[in-house]
VMD Tcl script that draws the C-alpha trace (Angstrom):
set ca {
  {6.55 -13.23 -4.04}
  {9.91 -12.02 -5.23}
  {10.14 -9.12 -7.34}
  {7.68 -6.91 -5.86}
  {6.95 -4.15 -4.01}
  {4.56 -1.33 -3.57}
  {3.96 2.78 -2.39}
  {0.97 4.25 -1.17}
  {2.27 7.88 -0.90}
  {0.34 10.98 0.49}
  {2.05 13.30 -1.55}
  {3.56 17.13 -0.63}
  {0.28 18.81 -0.64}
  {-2.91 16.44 0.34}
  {-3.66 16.09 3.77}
  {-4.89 12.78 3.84}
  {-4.75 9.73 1.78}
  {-7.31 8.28 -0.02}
  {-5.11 5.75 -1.77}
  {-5.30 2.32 -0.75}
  {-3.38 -0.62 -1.86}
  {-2.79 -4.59 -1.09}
  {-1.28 -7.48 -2.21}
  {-0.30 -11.00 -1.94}
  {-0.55 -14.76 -1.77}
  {-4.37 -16.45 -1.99}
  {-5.55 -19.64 -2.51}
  {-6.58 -18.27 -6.22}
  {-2.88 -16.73 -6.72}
  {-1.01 -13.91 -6.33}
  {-3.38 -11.01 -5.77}
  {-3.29 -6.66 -6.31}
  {-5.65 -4.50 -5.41}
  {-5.16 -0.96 -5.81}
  {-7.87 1.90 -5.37}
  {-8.01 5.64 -5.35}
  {-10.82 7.05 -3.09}
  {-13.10 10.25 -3.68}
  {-16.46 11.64 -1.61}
  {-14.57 14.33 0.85}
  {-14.89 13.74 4.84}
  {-13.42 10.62 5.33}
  {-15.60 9.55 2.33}
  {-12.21 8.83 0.31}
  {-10.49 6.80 2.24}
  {-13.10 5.10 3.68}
  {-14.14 4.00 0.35}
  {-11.30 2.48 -0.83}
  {-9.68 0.86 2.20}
  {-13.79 -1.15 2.09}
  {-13.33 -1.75 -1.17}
  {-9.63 -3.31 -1.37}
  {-10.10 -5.19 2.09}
  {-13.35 -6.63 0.46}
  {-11.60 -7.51 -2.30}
  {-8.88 -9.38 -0.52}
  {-11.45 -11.16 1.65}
  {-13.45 -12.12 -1.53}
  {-10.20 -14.01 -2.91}
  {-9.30 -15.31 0.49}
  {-12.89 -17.39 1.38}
  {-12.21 -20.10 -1.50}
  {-11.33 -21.28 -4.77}
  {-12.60 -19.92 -7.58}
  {-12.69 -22.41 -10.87}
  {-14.01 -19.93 -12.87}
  {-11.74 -16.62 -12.51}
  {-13.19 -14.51 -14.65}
  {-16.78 -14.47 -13.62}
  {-14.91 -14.68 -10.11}
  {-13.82 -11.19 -11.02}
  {-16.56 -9.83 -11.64}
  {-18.17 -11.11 -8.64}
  {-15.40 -9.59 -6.60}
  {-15.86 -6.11 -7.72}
  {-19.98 -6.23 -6.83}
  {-19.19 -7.45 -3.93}
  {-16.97 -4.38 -3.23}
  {-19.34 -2.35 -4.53}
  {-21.66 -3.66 -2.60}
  {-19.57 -2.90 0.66}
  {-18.89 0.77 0.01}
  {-22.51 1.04 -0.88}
  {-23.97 -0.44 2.73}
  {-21.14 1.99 4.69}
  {-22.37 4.77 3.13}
  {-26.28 3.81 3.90}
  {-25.45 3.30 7.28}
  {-22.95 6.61 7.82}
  {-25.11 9.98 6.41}
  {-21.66 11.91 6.02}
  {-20.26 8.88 3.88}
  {-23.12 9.50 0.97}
  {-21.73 9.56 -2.18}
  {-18.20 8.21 -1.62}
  {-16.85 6.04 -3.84}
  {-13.82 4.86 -5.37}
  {-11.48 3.43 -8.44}
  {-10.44 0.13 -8.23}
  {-7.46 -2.13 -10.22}
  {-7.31 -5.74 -9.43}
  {-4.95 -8.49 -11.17}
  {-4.73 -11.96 -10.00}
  {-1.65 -13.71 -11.12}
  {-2.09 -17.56 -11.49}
  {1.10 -19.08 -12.64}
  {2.11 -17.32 -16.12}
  {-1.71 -16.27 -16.45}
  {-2.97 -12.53 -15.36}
  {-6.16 -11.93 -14.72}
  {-7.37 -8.31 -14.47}
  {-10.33 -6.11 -14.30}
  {-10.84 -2.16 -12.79}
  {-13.28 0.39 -12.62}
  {-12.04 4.41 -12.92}
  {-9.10 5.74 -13.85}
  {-6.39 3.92 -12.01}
  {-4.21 1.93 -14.61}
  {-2.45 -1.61 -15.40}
  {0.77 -1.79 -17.47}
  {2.66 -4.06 -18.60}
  {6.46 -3.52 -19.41}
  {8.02 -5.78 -22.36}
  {11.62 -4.99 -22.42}
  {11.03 -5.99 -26.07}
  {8.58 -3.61 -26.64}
  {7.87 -1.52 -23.63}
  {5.25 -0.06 -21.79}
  {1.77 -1.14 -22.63}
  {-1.50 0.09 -21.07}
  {-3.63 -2.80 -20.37}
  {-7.01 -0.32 -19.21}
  {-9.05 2.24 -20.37}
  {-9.91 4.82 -18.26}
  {-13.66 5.36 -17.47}
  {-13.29 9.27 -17.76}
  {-14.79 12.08 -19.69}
  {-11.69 13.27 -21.24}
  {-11.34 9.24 -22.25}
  {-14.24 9.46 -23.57}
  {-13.56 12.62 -25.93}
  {-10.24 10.62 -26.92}
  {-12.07 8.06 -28.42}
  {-14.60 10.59 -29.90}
  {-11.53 12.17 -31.68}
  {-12.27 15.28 -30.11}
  {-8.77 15.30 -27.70}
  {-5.20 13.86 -27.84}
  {-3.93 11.68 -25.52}
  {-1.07 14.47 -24.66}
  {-4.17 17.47 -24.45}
  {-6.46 14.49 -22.01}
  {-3.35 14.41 -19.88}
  {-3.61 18.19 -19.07}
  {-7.38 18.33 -19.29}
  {-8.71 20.23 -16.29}
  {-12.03 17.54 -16.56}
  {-9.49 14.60 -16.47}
  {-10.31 13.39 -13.16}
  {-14.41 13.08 -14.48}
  {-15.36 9.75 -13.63}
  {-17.92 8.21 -15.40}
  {-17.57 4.72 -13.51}
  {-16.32 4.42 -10.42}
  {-16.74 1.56 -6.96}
  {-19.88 2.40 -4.63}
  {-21.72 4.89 -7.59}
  {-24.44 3.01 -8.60}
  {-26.39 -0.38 -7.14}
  {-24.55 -2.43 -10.15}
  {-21.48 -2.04 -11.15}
  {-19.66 -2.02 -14.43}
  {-16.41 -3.41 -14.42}
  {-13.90 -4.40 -17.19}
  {-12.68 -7.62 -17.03}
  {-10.23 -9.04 -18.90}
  {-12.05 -11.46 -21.62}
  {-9.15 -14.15 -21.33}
  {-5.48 -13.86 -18.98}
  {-2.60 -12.28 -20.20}
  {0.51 -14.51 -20.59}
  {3.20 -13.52 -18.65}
  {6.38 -14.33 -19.87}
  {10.34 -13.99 -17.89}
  {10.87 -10.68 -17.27}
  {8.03 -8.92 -17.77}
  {6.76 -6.14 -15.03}
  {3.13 -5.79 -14.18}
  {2.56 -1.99 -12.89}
  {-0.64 -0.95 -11.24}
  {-0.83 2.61 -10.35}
  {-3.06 5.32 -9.37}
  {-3.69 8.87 -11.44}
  {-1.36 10.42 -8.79}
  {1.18 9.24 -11.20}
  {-0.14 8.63 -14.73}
  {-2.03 12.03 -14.80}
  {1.76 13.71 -14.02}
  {4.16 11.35 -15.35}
  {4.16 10.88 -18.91}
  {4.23 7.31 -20.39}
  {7.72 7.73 -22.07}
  {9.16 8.56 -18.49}
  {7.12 5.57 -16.87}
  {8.71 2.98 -19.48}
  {12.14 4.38 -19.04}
  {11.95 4.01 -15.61}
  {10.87 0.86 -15.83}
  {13.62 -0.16 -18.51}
  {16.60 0.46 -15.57}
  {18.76 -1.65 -14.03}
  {17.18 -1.47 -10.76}
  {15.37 -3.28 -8.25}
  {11.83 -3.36 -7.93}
  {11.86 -0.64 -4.82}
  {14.41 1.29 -6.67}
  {11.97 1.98 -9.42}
  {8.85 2.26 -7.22}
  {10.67 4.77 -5.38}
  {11.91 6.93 -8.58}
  {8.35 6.83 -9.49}
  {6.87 8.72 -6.36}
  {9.69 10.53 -7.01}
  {9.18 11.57 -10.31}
  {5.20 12.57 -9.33}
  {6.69 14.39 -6.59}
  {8.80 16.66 -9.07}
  {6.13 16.97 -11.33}
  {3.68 18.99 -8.58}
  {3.18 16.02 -6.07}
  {-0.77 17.61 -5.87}
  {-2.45 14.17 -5.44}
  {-1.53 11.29 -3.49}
  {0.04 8.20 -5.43}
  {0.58 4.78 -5.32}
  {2.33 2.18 -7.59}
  {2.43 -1.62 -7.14}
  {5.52 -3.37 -9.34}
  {6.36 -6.70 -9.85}
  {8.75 -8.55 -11.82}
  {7.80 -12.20 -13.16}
  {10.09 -14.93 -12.86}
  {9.14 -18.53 -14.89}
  {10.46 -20.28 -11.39}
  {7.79 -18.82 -9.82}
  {4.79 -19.75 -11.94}
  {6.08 -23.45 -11.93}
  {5.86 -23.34 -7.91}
  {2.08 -21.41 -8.41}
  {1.47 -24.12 -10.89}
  {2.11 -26.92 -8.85}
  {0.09 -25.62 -6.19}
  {3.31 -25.22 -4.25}
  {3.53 -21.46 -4.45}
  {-0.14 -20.93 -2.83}
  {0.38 -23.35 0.08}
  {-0.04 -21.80 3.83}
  {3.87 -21.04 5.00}
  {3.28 -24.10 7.22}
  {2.66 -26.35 4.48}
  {5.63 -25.03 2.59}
  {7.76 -26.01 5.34}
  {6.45 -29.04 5.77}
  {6.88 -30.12 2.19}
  {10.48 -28.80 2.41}
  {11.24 -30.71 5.38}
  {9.37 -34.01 3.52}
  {11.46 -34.07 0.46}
  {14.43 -33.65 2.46}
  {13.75 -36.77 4.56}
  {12.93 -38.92 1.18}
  {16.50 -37.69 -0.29}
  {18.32 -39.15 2.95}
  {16.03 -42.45 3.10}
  {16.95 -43.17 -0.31}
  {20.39 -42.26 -0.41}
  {20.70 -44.72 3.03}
  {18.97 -47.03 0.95}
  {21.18 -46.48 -2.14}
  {24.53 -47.25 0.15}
  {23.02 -50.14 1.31}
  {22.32 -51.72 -1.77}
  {26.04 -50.71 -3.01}
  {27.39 -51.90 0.15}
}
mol new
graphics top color blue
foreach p $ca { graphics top sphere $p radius 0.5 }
foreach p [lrange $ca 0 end-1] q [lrange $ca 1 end] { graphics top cylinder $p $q radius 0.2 }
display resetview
């Protein structure tokens, strides 16, 4: 996939990092995952490197028609995953984790999460748009009217999850009712609170309004959470859609194994010289 790239950072003051990120090419499209761990120990990053692996498997084993309910299916699975680790592992109890998960099938987005870790989309008609809610207490009193999204941002409760990967026996994701239509030019963001609970929006979409490459802007990111205290680890995914490449996803051609790829490659270039041989001959 052109146009993307990705940071799972530790930060300047964690010790370890409970981040966990992945992404690319399925047979369902072009896959995310992104999840923030919690439960102390190795509890953390236990958590979500089981829960984004068993994810990516989930995606991997087959074709999924129906994408949505697919979704959801994906993230109880996950759940389900954390869950059994921690039976088995008395010092895992209680870990658990956030999770973001997009699925990009040609110009259609498919997305669902659980926590606090965010999907944006960037318009560079419009800008920045959050695409999530986060499943937080200080969300929660936003809504209520009792907090501004400015005075949530600083909250000292703001990292009170009230849903999060591995908590309960069923989960309760939110998934996307229908995809998102992506359109040239548009940047999908998935990142974890390491960065939107330190880096306001307006700095986010400006970043994200440069001139720069994909890495470029991933990197000034991290950056920019590193300048504002760098006290939590963070990690952004970024990519930039091109209409070239949903045609290829479309056709079926952009999900092929590399081997097939080539071999298609290598097909339609043999057809072009049989029938320009044939062409000649005819003339001739």
């Amino acid at each position: 996939m052109k146009g993307f790239y990705s940071i799972c950072d530790k930060g300047s003051v964690r010790e370890k990092n409970e981040d966990y990120c992945k992404a690319g090419m399925t047979p369902n499209g072009f896959l995310c995952v992104l999840c923030d761990g919690m439960g102390g120990h190795a509890g953390g990053e236990t958590a979500s490197r089981l829960a984004a692996e068993s994810i990516w498997s989930f995606w991997q084993a087959s074709d999924y028609a129906q994408v949505r309910e697919a979704m959801g299916e994906c993230l109880q699975y996950a759940n389900n995953c954390v869950r059994e680790s921690a039976r088995k592992t008395p010092e895992l109890e209680g870990m658990g984790t956030t999770v973001c998960v997009t699925l990009l099938r040609g110009d259609e987005l498919w997305y669902a999460h659980v926590g606090d870790s965010r999907i944006y989309i960037y318009e560079p008609d419009s800008g920045l748009h959050l695409l999530t809610k986060d499943h937080s207490m200080v969300q929660g009193m936003v809504d209520q009217g009792m907090l501004s999204e400015e005075e949530a941002r600083v909250h000292p409760n703001r990292n009170r999850l009230v849903r999060v990967l591995g908590g309960r026996e069923e989960v309760e994701p939110d998934v996307c009712q229908a995809p998102f239509r992506m359109r040239e030019g548009m940047q999908l963001l998935l990142c974890s609170d390491g960065l939107s609970s330190y880096v306001p929006e307006e700095a986010v979409s400006r970043c994200m309004s440069e001139n720069k490459s994909v890495r470029e802007k991933c990197e000034e990111l991290v950056a920019l959470a590193g300048k504002a205290g760098g006290e939590d680890n963070v990690t952004v995914q970024l990519l930039l859609f091109h209409t070239a490449e949903a045609v290829l996803q479309e056709s079926g051609f952009g999900s092929a194994k590399p081997w097939k790829r080539k071999f298609f490659i290598a097909l339609a270039a043999l057809l072009i010289v049989i029938m320009t041989g044939v062409f000649f001959c005819l003339t001739y």
